[in-house]
DSSP file (Angstrom, degrees, kcal/mol; ACC not computed):
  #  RESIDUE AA STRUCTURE BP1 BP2  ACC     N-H-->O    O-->H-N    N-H-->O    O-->H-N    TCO  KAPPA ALPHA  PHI   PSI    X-CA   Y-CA   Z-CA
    1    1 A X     >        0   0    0      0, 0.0     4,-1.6     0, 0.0     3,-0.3   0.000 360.0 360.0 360.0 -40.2  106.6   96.6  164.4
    2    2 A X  H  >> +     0   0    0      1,-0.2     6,-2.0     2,-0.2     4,-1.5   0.791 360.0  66.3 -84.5 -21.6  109.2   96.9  161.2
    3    3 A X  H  45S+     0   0    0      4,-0.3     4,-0.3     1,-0.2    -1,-0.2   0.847 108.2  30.8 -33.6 -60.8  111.3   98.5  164.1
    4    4 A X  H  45S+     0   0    0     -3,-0.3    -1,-0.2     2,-0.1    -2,-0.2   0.667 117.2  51.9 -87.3 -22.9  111.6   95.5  166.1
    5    5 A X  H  <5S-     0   0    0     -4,-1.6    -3,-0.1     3,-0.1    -2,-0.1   0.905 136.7  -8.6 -68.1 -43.0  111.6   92.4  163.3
    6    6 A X  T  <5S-     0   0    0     -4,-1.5    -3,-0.2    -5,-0.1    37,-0.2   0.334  93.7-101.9-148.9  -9.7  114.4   93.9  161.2
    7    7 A X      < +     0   0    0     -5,-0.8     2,-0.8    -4,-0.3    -4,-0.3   0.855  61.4 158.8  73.5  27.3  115.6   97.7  162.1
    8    8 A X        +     0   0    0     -6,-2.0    -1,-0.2     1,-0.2    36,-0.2  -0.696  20.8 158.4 -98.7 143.4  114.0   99.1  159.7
    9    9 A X        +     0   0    0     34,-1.5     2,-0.3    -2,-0.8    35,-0.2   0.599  68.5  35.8-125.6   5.2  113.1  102.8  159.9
   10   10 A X        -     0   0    0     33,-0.8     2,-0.3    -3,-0.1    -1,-0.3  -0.966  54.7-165.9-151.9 165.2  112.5  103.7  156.6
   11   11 A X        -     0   0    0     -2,-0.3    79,-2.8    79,-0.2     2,-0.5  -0.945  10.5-172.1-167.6 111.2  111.1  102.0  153.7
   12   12 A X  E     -a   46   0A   0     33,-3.2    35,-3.0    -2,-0.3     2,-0.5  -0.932  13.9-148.2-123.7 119.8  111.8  103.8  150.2
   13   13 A X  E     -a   47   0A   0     -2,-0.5     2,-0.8    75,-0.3    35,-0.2  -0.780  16.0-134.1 -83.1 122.3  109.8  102.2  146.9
   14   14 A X        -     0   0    0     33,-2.2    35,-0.5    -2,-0.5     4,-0.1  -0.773  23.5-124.8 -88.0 128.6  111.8  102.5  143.7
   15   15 A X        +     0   0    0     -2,-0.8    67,-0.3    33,-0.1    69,-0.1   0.042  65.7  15.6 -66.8 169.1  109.7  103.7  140.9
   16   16 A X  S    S-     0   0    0     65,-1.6    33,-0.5    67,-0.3     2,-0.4  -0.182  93.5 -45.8  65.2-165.4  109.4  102.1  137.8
   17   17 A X        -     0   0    0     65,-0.2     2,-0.3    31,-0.1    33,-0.2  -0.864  45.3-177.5-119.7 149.4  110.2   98.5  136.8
   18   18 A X        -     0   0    0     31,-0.8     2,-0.5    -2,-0.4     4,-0.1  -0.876  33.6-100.5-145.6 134.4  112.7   96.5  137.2
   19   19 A X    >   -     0   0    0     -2,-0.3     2,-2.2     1,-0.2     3,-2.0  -0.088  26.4-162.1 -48.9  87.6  114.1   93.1  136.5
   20   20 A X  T 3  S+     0   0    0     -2,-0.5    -1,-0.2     1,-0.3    30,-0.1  -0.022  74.5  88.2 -65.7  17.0  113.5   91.0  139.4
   21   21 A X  T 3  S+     0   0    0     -2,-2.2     2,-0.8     2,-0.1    -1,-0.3   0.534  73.8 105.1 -99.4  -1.5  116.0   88.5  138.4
   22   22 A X    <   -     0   0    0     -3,-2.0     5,-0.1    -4,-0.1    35,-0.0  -0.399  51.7-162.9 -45.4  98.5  118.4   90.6  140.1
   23   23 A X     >  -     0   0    0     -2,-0.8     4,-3.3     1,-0.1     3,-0.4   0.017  45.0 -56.4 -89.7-150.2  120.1   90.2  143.3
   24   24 A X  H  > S+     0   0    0      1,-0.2     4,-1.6     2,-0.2    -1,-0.1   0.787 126.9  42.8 -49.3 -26.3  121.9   91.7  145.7
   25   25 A X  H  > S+     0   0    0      2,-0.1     4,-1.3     1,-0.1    -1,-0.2   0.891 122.8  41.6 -85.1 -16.2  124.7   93.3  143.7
   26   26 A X  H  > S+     0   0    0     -3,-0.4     4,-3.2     2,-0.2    -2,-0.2   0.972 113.4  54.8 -60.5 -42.8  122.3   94.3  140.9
   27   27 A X  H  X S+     0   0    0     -4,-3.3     4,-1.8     1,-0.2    -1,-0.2   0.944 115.0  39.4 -43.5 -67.5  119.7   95.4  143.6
   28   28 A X  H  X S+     0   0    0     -4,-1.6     4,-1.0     2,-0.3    11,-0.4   0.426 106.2  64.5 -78.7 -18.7  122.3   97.5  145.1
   29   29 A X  H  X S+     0   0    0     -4,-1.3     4,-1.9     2,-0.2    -1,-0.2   0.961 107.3  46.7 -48.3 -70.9  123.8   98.8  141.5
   30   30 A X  H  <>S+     0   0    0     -4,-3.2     5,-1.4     1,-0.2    -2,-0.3   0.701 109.8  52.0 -76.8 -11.5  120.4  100.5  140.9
   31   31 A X  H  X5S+     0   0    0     -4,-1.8     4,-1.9     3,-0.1     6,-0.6   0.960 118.0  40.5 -63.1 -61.5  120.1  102.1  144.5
   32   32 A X  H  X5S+     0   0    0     -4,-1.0     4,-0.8     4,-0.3    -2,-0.2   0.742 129.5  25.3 -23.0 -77.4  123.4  103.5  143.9
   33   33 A X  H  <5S+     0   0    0     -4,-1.9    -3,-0.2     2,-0.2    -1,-0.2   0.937 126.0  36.8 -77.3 -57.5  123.1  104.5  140.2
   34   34 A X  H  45S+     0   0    0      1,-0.2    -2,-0.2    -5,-0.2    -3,-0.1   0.951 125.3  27.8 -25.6 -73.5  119.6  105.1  139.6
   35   35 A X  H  <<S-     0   0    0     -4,-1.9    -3,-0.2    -5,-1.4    -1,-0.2   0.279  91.1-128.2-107.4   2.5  118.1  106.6  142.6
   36   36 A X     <  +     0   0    0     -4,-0.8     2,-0.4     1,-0.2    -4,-0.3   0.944  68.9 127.2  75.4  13.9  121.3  108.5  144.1
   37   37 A X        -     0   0    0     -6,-0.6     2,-0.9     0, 0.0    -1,-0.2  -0.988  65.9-103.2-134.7 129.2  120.6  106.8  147.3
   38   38 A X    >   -     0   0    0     -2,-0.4     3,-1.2     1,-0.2     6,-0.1  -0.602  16.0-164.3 -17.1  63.2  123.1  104.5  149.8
   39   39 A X  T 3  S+     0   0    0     -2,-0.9    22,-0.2     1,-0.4    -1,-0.2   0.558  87.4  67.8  -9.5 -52.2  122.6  100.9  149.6
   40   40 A X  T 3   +     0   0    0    -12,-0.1     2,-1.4     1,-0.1    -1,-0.4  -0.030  67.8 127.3 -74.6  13.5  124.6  100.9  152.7
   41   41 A X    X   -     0   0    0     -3,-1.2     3,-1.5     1,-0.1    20,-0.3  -0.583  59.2-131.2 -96.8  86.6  122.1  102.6  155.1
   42   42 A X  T 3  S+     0   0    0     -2,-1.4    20,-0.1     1,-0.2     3,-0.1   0.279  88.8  19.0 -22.1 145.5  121.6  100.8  157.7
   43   43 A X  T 3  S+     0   0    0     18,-1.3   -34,-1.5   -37,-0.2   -33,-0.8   0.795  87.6 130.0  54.4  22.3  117.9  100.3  158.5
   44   44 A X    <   -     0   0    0     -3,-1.5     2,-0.4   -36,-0.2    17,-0.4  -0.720  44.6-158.4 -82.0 135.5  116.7  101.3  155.0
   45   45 A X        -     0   0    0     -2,-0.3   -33,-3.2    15,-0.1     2,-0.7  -0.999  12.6-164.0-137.1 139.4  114.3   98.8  153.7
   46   46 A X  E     -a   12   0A   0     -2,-0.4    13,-2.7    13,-0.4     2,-0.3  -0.922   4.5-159.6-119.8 104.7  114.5   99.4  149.7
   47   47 A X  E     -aB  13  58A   0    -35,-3.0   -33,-2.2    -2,-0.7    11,-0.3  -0.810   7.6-173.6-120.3 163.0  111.4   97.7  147.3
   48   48 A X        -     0   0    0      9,-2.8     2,-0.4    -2,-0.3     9,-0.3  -0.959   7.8-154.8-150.8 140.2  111.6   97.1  144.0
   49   49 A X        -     0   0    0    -35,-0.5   -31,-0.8   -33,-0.5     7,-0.2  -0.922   8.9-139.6-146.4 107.9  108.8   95.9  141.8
   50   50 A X        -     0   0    0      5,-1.2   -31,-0.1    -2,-0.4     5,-0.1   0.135  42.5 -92.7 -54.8 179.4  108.9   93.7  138.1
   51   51 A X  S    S+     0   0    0      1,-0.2    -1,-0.1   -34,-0.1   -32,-0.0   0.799 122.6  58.8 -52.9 -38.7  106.8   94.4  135.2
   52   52 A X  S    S-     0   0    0      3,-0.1    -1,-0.2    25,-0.0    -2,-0.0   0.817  90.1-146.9 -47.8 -52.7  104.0   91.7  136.4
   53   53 A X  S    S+     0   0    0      2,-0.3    25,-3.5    24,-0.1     3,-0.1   0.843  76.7 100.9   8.6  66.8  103.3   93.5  139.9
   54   54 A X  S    S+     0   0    0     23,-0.2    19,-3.0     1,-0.2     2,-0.3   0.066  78.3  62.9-111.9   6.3  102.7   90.6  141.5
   55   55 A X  B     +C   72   0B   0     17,-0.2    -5,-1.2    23,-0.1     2,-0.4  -0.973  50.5 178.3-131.2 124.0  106.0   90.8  142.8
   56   56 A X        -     0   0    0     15,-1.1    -7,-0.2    -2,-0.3    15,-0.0  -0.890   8.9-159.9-154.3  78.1  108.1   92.5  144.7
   57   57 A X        -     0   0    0     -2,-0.4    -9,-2.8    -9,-0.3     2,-0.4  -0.170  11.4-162.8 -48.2 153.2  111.9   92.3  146.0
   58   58 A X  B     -B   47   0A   0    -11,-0.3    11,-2.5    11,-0.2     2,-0.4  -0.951   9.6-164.0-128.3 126.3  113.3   94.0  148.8
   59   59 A X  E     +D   68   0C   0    -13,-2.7     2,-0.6    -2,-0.4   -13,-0.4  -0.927  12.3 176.7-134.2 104.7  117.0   94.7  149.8
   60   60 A X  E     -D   67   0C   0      7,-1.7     7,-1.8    -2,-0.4     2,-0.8  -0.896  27.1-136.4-113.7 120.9  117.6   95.8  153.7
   61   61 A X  E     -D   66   0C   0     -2,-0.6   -18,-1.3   -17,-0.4     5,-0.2  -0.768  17.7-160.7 -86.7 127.1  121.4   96.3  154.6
   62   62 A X        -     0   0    0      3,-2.9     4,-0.1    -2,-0.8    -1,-0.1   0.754  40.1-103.7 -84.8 -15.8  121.6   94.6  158.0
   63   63 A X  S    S+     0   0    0      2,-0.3     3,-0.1   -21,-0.0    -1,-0.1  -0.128 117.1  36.5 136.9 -45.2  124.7   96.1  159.4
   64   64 A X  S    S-     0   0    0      1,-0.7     2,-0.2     0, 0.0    -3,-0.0   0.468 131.5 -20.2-120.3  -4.8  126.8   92.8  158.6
   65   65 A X  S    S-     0   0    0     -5,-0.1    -3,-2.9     2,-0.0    -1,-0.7  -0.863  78.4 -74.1 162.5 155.1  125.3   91.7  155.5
   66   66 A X  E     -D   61   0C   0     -5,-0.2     2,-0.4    -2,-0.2    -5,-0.2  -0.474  25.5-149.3 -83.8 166.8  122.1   92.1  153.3
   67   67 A X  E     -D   60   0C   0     -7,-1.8    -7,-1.7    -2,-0.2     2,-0.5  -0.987   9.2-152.4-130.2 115.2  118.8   90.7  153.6
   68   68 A X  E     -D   59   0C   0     -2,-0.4     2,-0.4    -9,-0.2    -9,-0.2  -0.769   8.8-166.9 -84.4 126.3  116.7   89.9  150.6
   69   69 A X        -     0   0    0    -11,-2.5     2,-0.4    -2,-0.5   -11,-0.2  -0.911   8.1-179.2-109.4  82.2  113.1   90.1  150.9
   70   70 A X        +     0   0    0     -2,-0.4     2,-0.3   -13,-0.2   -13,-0.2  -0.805   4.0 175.5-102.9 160.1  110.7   88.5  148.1
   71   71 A X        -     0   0    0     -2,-0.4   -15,-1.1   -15,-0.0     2,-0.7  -0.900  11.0-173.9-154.3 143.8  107.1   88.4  147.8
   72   72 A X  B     -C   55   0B   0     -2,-0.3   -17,-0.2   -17,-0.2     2,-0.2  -0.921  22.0-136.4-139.6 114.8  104.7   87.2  145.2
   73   73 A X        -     0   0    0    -19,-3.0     3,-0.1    -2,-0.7     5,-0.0  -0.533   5.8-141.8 -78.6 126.0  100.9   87.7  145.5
   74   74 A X  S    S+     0   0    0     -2,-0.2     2,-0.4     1,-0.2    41,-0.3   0.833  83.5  14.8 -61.5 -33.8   98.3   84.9  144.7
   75   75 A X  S    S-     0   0    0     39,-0.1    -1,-0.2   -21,-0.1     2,-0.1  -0.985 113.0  -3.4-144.1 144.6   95.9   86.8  143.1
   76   76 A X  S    S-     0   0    0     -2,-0.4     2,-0.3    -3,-0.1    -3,-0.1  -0.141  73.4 -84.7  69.7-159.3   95.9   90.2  141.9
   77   77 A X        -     0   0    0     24,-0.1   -23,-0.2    -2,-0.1     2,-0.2  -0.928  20.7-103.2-158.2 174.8   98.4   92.8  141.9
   78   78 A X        -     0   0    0    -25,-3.5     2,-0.4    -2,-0.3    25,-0.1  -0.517  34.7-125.4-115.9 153.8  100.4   95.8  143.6
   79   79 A X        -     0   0    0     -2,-0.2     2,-0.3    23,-0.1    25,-0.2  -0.952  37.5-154.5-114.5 101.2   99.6   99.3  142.5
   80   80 A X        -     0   0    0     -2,-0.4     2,-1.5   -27,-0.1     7,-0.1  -0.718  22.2-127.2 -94.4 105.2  103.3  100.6  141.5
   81   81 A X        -     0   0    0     -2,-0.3   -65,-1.6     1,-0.2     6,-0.2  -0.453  31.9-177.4 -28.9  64.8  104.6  104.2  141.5
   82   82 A X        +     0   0    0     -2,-1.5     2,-0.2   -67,-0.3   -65,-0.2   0.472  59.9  56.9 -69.4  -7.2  105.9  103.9  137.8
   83   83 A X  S  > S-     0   0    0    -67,-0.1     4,-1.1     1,-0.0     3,-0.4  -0.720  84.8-120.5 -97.1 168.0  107.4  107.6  137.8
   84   84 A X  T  4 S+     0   0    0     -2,-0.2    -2,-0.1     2,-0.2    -3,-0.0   0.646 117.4  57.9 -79.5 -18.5  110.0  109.7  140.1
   85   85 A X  T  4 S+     0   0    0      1,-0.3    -1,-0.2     3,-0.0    -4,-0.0   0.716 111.8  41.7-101.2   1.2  106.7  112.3  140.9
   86   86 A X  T  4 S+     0   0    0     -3,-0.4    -1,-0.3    -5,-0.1    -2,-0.2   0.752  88.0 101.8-111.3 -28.0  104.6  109.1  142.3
   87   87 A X     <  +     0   0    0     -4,-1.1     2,-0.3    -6,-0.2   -73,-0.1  -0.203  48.5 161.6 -44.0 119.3  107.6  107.6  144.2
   88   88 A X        -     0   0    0      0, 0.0   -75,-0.3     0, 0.0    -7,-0.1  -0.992  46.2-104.7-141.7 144.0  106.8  108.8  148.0
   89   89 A X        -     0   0    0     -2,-0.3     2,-0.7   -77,-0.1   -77,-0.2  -0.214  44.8-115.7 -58.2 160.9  108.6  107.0  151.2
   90   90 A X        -     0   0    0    -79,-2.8   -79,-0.2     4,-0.1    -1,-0.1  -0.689  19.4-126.6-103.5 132.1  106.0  104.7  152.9
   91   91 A X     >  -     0   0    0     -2,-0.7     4,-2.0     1,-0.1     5,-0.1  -0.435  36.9 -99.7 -70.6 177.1  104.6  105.1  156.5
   92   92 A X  T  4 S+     0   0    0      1,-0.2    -1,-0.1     2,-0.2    -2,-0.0   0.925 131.7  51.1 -53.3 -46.8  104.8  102.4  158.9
   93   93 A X  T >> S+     0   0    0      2,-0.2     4,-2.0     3,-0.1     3,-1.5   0.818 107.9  55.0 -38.6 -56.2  100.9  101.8  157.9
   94   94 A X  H >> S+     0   0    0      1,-0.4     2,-1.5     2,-0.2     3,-1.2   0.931 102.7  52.3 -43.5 -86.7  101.8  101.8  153.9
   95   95 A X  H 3X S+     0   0    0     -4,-2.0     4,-0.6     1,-0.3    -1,-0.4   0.248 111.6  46.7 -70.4   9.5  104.2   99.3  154.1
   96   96 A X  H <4 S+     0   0    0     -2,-1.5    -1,-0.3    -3,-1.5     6,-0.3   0.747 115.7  46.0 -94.2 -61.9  101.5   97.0  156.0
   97   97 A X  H XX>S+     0   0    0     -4,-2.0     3,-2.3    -3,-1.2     5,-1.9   0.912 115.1  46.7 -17.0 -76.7   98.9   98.0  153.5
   98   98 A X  H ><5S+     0   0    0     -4,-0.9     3,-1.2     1,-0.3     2,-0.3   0.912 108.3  57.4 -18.5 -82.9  101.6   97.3  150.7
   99   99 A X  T 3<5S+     0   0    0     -4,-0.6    -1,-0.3     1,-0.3    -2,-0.2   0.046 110.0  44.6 -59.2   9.6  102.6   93.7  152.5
  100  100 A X  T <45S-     0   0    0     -3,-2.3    -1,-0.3     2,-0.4    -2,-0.2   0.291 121.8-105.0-151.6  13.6   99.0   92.4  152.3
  101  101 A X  T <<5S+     0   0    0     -3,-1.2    -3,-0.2    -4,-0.6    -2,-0.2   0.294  77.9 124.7  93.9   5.2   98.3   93.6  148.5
  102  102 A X  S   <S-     0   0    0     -5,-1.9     2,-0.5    -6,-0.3    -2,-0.4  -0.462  73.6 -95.1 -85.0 172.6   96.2   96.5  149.0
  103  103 A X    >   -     0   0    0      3,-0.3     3,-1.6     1,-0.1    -1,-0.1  -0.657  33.7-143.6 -50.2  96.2   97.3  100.0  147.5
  104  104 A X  G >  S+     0   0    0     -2,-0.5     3,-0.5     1,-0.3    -1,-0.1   0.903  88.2  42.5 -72.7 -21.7   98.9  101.5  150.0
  105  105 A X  G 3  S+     0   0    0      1,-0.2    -1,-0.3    -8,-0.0   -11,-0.0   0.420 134.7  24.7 -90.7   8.2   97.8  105.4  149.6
  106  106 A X  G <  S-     0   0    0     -3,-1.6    -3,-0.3     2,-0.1    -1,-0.2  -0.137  92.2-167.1-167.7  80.0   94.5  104.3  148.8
  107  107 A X    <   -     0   0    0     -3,-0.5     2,-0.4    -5,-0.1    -3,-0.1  -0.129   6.6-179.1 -68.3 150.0   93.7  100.6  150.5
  108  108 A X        -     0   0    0    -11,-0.1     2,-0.6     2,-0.0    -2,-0.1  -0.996  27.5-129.0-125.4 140.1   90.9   98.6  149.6
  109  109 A X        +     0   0    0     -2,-0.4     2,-0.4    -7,-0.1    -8,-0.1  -0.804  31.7 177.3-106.9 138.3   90.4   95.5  151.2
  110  110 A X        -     0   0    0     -2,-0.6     2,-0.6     0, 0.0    -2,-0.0  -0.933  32.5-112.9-133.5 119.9   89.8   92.6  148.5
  111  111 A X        -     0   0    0     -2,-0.4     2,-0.2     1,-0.0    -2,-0.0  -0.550  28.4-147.1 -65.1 113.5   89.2   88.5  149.3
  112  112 A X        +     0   0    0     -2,-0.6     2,-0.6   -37,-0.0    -1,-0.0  -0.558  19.0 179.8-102.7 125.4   92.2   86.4  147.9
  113  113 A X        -     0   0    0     -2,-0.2     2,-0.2   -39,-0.0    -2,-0.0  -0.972  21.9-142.2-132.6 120.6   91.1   83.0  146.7
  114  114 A X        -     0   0    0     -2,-0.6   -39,-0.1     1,-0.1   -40,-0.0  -0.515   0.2-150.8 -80.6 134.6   94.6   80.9  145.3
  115  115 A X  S    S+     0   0    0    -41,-0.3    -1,-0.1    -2,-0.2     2,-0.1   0.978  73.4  69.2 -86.9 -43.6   93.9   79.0  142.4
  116  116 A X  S    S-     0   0    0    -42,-0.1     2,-0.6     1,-0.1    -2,-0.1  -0.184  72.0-142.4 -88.0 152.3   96.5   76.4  143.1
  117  117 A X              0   0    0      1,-0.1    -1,-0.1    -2,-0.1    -2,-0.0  -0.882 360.0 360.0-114.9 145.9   96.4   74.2  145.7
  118  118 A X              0   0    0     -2,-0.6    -1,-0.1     0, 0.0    -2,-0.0   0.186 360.0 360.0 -94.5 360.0   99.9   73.2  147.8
């Protein structure tokens, strides 16, 4: 499925926190500088996670241009690989897990009731 929406074929969590008022050239600063890693790799899906973690950026190079990804969970929170020795790439499975708020190496499934109404 992340195959066919976006190209993606790998999906790499950066550890630790980071300021999520960042965009794309900041985003793409800390792949670069941080983590050692290509910004520029096609099909790379890069997430990135504030202090709160209830939120979570994402920076995908499309080929022609980037694609920014946020998402911000009504209730509860993401369980964040805050060191280099828990940072592990995500299976296709993770990153679904991940995308729906559970833990992804060890999902639980939990009922989300949003306090605010739209």
């Amino acid at each position: 499925m992340l195959n066919d929406a976006a190209g993606i074929r790998r999906v790499v969590l950066a550890c630790g926190y980071v300021d999520l008022r960042k965009g794309i050239d900041g985003l793409s600063m800390i792949i670069g500088d941080r983590y050692h890693q290509n910004p520029f790799e096609k099909g790379t899906l890069f997430l990135f996670c504030g202090r709160r973690s209830d939120r979570i950026k994402g920076l995908l190079w499309m080929g022609d241009g980037f694609l920014l990804l946020y998402k911000r969970l009504e209730d509860g929170s993401l369980t964040w690989p805050r060191t280099e020795q828990e940072a592990a790439e995500l299976t296709e499975e993770q990153f679904q897990y991940l995308m729906l708020g559970l833990n992804p190496l060890d999902p639980k499934i939990k009922e989300v009731h949003p306090k605010r109404a739209l």
